[in-house]
N, CA, C and O atoms as a GROMACS GRO file, in nm:
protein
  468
    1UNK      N    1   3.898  10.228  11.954
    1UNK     CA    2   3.974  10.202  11.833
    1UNK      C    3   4.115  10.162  11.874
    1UNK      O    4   4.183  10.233  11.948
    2UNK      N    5   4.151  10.065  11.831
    2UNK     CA    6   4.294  10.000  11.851
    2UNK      C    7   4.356  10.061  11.717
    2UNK      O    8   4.306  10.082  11.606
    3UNK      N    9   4.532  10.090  11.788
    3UNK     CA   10   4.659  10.142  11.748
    3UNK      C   11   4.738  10.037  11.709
    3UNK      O   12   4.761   9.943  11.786
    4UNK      N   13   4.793  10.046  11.572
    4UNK     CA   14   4.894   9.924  11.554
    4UNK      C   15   5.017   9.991  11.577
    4UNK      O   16   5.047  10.102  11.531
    5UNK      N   17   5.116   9.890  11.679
    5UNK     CA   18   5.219   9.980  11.697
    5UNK      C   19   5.334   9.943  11.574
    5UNK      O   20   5.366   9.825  11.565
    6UNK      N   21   5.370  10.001  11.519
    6UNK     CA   22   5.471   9.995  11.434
    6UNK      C   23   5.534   9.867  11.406
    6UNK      O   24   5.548   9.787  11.499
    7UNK      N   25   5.563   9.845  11.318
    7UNK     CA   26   5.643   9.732  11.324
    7UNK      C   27   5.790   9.698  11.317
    7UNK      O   28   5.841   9.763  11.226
    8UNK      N   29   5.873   9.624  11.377
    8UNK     CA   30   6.021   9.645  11.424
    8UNK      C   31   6.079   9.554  11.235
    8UNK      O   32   6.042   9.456  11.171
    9UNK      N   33   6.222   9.701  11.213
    9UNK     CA   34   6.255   9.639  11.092
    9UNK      C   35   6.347   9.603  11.094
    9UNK      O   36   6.431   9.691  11.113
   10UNK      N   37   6.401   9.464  11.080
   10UNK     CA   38   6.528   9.391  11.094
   10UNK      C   39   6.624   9.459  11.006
   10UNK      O   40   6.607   9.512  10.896
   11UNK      N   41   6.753   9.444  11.094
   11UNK     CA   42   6.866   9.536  11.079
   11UNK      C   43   6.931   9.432  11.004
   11UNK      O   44   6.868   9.327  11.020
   12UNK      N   45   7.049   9.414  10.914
   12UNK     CA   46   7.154   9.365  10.898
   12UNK      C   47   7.303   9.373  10.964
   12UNK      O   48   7.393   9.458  10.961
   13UNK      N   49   7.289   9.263  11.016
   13UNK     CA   50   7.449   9.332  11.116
   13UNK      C   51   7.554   9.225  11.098
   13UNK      O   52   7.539   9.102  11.100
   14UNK      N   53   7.691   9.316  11.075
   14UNK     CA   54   7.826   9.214  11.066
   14UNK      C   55   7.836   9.120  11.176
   14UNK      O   56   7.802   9.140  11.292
   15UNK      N   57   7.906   8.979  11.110
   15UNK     CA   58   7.894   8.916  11.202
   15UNK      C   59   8.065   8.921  11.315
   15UNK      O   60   8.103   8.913  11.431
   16UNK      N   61   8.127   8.943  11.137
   16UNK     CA   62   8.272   9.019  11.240
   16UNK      C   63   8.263   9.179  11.190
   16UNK      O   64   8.176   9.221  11.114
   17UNK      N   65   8.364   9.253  11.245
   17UNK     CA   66   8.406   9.396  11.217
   17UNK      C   67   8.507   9.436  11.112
   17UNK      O   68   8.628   9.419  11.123
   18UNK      N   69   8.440   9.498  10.999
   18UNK     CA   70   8.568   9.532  10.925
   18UNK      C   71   8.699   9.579  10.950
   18UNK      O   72   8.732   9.653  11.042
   19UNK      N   73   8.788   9.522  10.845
   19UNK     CA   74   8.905   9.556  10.891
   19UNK      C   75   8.924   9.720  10.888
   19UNK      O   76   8.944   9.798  10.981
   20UNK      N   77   8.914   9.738  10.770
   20UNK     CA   78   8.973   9.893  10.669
   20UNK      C   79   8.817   9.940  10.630
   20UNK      O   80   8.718   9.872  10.603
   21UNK      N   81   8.837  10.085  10.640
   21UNK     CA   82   8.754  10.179  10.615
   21UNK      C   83   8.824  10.283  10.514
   21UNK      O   84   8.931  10.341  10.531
   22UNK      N   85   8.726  10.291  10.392
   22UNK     CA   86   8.776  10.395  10.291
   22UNK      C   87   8.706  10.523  10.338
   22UNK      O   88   8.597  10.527  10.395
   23UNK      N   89   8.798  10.644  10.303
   23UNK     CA   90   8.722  10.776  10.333
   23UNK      C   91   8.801  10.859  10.280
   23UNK      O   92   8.923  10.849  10.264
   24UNK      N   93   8.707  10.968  10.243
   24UNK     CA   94   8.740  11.075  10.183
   24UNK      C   95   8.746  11.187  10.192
   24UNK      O   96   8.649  11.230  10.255
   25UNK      N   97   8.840  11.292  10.148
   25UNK     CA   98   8.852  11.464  10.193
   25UNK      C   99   8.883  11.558  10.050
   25UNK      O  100   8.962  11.524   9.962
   26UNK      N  101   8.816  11.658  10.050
   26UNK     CA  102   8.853  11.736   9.960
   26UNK      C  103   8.960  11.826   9.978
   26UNK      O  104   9.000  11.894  10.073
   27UNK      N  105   9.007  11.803   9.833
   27UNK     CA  106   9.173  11.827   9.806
   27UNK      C  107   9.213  11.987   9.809
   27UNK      O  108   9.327  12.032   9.821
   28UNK      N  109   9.097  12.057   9.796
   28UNK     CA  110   9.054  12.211   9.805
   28UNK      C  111   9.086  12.253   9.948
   28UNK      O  112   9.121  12.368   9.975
   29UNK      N  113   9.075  12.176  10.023
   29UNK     CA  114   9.055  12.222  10.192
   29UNK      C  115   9.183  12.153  10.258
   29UNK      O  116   9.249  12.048  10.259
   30UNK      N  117   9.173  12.321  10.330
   30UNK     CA  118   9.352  12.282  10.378
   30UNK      C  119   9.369  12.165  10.463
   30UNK      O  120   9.294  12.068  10.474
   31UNK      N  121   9.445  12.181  10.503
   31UNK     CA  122   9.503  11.998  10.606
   31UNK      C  123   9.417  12.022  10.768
   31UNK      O  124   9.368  11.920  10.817
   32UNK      N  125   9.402  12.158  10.845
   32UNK     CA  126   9.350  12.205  10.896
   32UNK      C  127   9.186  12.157  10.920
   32UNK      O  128   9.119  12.098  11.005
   33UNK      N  129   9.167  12.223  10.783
   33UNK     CA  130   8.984  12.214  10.786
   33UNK      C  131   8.894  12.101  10.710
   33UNK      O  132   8.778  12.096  10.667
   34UNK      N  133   9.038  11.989  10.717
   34UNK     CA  134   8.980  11.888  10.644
   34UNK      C  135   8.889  11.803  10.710
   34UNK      O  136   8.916  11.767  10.824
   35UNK      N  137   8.756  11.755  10.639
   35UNK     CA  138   8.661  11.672  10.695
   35UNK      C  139   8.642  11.554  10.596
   35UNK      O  140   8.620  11.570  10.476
   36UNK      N  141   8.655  11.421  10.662
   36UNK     CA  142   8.664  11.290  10.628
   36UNK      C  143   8.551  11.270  10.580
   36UNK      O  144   8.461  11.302  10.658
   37UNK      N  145   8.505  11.215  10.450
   37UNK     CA  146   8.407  11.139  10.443
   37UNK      C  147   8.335  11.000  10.430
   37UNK      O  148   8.320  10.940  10.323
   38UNK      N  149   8.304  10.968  10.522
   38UNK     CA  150   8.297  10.769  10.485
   38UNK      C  151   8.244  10.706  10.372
   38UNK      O  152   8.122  10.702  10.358
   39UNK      N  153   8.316  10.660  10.296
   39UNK     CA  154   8.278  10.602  10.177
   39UNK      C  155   8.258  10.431  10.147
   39UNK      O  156   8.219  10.387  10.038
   40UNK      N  157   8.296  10.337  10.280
   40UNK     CA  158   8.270  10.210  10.318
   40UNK      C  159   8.386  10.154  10.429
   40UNK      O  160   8.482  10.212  10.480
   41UNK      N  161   8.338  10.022  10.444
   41UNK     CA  162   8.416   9.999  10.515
   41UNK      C  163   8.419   9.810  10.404
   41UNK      O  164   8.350   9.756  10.318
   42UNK      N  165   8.547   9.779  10.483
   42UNK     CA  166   8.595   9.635  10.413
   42UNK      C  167   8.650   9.550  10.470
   42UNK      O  168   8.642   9.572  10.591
   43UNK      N  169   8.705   9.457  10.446
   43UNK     CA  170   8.719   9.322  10.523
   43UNK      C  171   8.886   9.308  10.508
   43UNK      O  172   8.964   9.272  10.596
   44UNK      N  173   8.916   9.347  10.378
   44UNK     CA  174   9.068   9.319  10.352
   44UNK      C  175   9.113   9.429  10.256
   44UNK      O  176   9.048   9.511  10.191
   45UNK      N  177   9.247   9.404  10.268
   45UNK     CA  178   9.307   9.508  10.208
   45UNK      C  179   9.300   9.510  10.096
   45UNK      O  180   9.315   9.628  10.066
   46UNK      N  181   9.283   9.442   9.992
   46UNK     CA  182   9.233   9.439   9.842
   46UNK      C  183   9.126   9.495   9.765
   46UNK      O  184   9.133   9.549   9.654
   47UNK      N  185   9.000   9.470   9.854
   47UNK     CA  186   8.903   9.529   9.836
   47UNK      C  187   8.906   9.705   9.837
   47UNK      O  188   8.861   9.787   9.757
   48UNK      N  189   8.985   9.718   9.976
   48UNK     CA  190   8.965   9.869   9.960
   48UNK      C  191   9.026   9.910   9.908
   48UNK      O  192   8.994  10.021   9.868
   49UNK      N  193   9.144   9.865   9.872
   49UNK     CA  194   9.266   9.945   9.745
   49UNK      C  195   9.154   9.965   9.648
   49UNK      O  196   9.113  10.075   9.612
   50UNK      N  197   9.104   9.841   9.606
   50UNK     CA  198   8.998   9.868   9.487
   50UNK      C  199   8.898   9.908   9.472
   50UNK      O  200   8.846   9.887   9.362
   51UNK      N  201   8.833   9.976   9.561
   51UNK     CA  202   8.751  10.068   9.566
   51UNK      C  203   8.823  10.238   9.634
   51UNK      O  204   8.759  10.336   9.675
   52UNK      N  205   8.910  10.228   9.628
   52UNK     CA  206   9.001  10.368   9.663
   52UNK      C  207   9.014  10.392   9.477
   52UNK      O  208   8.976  10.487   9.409
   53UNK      N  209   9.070  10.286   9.446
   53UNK     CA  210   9.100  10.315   9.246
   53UNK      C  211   9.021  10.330   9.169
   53UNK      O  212   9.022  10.399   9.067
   54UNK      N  213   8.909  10.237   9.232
   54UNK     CA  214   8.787  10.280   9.161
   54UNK      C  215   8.697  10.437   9.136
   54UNK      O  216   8.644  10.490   9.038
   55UNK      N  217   8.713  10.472   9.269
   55UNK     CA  218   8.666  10.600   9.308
   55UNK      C  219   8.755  10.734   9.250
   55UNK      O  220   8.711  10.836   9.197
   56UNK      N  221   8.866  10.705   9.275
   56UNK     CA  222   8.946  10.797   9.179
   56UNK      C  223   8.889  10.775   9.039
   56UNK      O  224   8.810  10.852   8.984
   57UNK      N  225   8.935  10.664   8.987
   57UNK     CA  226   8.903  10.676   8.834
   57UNK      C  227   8.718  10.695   8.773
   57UNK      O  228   8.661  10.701   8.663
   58UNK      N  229   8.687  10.698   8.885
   58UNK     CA  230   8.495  10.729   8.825
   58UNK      C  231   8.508  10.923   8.797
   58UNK      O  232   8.452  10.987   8.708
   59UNK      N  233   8.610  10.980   8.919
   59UNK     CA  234   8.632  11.085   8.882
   59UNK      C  235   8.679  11.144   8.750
   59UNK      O  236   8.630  11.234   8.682
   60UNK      N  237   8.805  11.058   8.729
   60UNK     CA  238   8.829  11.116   8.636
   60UNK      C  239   8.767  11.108   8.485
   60UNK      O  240   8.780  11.182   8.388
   61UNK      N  241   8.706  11.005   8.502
   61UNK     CA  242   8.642  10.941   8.376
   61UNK      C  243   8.528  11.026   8.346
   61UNK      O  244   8.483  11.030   8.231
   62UNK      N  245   8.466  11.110   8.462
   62UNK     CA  246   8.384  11.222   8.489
   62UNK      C  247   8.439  11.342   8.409
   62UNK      O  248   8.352  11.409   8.353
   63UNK      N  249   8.555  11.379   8.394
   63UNK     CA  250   8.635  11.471   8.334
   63UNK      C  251   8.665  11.448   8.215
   63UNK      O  252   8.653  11.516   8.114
   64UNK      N  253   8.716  11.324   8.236
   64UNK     CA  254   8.776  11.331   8.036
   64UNK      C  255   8.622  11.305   7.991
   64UNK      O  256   8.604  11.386   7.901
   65UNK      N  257   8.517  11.240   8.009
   65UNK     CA  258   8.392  11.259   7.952
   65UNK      C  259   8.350  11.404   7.909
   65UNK      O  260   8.274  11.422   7.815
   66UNK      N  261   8.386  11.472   7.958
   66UNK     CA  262   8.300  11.608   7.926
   66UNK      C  263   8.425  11.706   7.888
   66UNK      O  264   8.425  11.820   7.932
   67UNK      N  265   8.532  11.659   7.805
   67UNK     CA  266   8.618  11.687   7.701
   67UNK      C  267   8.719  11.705   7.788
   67UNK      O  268   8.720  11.825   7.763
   68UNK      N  269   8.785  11.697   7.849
   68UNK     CA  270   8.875  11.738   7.910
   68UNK      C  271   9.022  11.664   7.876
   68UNK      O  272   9.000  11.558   7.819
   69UNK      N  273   9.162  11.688   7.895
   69UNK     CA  274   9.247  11.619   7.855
   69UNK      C  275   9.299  11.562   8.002
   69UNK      O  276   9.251  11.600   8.109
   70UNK      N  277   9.387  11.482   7.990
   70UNK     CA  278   9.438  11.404   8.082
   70UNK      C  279   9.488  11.492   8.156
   70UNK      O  280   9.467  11.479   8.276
   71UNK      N  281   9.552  11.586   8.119
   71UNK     CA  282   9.661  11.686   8.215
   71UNK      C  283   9.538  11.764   8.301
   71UNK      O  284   9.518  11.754   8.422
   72UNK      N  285   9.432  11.874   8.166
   72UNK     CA  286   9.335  11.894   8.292
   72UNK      C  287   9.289  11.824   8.386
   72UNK      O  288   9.279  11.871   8.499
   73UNK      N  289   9.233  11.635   8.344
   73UNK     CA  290   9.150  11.605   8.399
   73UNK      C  291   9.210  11.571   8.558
   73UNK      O  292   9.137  11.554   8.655
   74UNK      N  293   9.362  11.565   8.559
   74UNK     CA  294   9.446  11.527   8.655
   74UNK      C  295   9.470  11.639   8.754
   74UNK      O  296   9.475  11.635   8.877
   75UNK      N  297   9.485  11.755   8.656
   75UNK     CA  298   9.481  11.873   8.751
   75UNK      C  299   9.337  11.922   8.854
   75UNK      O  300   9.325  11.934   8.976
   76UNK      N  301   9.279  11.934   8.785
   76UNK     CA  302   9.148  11.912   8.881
   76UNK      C  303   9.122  11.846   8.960
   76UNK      O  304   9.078  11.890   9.066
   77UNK      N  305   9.136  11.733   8.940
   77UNK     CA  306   9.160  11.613   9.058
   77UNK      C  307   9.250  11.657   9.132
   77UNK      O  308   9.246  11.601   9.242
   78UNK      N  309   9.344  11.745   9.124
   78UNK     CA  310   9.434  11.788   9.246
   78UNK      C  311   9.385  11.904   9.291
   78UNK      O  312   9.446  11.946   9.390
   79UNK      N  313   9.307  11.962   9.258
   79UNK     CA  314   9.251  12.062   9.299
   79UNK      C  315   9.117  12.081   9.388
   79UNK      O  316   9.107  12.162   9.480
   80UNK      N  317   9.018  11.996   9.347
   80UNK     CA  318   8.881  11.998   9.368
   80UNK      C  319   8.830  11.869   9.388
   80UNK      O  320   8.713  11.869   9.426
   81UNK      N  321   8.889  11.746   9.371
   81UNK     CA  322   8.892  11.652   9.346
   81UNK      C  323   8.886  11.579   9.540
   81UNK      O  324   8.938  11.616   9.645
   82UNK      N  325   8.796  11.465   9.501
   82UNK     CA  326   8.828  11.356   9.684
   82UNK      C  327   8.894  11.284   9.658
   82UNK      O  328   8.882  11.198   9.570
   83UNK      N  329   8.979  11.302   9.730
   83UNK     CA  330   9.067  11.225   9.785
   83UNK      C  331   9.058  11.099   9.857
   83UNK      O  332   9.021  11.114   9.973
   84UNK      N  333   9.087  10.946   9.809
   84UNK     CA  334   9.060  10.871   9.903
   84UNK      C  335   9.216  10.840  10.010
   84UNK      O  336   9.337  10.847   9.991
   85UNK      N  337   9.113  10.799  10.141
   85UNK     CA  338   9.231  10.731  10.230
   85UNK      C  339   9.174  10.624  10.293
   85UNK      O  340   9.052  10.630  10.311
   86UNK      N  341   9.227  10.539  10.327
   86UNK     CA  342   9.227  10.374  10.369
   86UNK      C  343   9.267  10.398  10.500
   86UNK      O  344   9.367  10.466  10.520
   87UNK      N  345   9.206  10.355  10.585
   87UNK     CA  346   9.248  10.366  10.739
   87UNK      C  347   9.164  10.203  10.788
   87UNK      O  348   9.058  10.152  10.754
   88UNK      N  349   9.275  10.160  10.884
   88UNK     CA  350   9.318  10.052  10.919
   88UNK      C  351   9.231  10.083  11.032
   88UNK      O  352   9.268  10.185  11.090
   89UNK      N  353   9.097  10.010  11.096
   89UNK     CA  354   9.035  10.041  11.201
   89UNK      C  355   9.005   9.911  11.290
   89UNK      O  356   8.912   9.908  11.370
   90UNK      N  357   9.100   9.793  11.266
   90UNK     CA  358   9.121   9.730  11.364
   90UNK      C  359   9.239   9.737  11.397
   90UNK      O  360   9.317   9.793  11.320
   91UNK      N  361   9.288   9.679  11.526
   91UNK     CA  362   9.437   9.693  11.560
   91UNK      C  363   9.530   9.582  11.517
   91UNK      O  364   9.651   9.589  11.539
   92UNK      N  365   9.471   9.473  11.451
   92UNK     CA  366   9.536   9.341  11.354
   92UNK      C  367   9.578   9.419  11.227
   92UNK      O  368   9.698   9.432  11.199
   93UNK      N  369   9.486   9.467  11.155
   93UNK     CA  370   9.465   9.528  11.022
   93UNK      C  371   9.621   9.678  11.010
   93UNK      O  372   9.649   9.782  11.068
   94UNK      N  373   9.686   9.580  10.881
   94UNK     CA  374   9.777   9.644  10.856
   94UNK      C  375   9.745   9.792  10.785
   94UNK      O  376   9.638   9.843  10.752
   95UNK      N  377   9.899   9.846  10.776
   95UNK     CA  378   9.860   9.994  10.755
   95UNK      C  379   9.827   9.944  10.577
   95UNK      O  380   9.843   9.827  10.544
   96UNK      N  381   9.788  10.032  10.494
   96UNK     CA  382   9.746  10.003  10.354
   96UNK      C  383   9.848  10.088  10.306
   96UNK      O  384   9.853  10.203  10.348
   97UNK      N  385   9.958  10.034  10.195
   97UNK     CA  386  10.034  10.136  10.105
   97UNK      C  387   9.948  10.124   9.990
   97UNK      O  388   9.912  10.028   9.922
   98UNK      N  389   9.913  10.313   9.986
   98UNK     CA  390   9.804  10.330   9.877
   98UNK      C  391   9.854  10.456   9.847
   98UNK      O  392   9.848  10.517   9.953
   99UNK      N  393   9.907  10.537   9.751
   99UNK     CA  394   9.901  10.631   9.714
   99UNK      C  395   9.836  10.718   9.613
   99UNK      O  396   9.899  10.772   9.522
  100UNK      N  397   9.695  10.731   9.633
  100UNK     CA  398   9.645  10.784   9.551
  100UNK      C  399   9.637  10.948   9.448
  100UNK      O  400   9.549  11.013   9.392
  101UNK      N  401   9.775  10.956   9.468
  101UNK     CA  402   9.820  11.068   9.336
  101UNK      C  403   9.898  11.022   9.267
  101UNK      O  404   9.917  11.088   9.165
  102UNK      N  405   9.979  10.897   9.282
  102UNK     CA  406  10.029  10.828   9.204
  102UNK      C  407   9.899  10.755   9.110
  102UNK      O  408   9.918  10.764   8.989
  103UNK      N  409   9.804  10.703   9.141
  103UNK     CA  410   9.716  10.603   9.111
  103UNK      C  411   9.688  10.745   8.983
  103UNK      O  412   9.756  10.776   8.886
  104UNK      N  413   9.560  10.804   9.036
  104UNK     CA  414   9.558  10.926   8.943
  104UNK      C  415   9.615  10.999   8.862
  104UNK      O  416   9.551  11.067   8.782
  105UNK      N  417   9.769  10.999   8.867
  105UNK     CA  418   9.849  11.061   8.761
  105UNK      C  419   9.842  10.937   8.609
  105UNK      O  420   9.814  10.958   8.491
  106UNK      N  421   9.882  10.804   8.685
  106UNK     CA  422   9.890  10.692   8.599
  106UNK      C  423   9.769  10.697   8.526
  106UNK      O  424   9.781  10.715   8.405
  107UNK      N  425   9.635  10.685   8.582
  107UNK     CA  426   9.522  10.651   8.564
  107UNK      C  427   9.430  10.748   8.432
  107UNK      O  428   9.338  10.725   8.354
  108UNK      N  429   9.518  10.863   8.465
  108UNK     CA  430   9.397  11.004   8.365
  108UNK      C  431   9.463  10.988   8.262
  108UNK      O  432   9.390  11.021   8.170
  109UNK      N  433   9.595  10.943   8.210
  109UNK     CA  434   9.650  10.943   8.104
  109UNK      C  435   9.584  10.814   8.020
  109UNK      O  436   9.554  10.828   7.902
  110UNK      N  437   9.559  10.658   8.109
  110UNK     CA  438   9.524  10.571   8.041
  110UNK      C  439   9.375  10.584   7.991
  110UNK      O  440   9.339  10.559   7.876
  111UNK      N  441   9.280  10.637   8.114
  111UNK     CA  442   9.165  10.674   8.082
  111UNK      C  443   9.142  10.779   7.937
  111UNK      O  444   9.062  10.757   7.846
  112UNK      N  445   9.204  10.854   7.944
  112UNK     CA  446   9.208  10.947   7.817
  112UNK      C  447   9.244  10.858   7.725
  112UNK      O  448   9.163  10.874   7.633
  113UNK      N  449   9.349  10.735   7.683
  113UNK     CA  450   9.388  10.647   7.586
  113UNK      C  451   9.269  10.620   7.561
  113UNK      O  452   9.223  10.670   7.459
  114UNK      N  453   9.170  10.523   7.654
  114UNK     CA  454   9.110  10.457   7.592
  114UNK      C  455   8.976  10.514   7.558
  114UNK      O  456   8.899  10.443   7.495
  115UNK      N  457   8.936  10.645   7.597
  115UNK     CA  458   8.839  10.736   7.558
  115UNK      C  459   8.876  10.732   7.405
  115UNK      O  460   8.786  10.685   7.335
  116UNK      N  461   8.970  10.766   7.350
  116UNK     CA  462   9.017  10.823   7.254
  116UNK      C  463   9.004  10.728   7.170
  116UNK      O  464   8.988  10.783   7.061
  117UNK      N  465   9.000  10.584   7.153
  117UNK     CA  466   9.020  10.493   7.076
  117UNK      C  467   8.883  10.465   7.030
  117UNK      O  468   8.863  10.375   6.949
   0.00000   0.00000   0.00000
């Protein structure tokens, strides 16, 4: 009796290397015991700003959905909430000005606006 050996499954592979990698840490865990989590990687700096904003605001939109007000939904996010960070993982690839507690403070107040409407 003949064995079929498996069959080989084509990979998808970059043809260059991303620039910027988004990742994330919870805001609960001290600076110490913080562990990164990879959430993608990207080509340019635009993209990952916008998926750093995005990711914040799916959170919070998570919160004011299930009644919450902007102030809670913001506070939690500082509490329990991931944190994104943008890290520059080629040596061309500039640093990213992203501050995402600014983004989130702005963001839970508008999100709550337009819940509300």
């Amino acid at each position: 009796m003949q064995t079929s050996l498996p069959r080989k499954r084509k990979i998808a592979r970059r043809l260059t290397p991303a620039m910027y990698s988004l990742e994330s840490y919870n805001a609960k865990v001290s600076l110490a015991e913080r562990q990164y989590m990879p959430r993608g990687q990207f080509d340019n700096e635009a993209d990952a700003v916008s998926a750093a904003r995005a990711f914040i605001d799916d959170q919070l939109r998570t919160a004011i959905g299930v009644g919450a007000s902007f102030e809670q939904a913001y506070r939690n996010w500082l509490e329990f909430g991931e944190v994104p960070v943008i890290v520059a993982i080629q040596t061309e690839a500039a640093q990213v000005d992203f501050d995402p507690y600014t983004h989130a403070a702005s963001q839970a107040q508008l999100i709550a606006q337009i819940r509300a409407e």
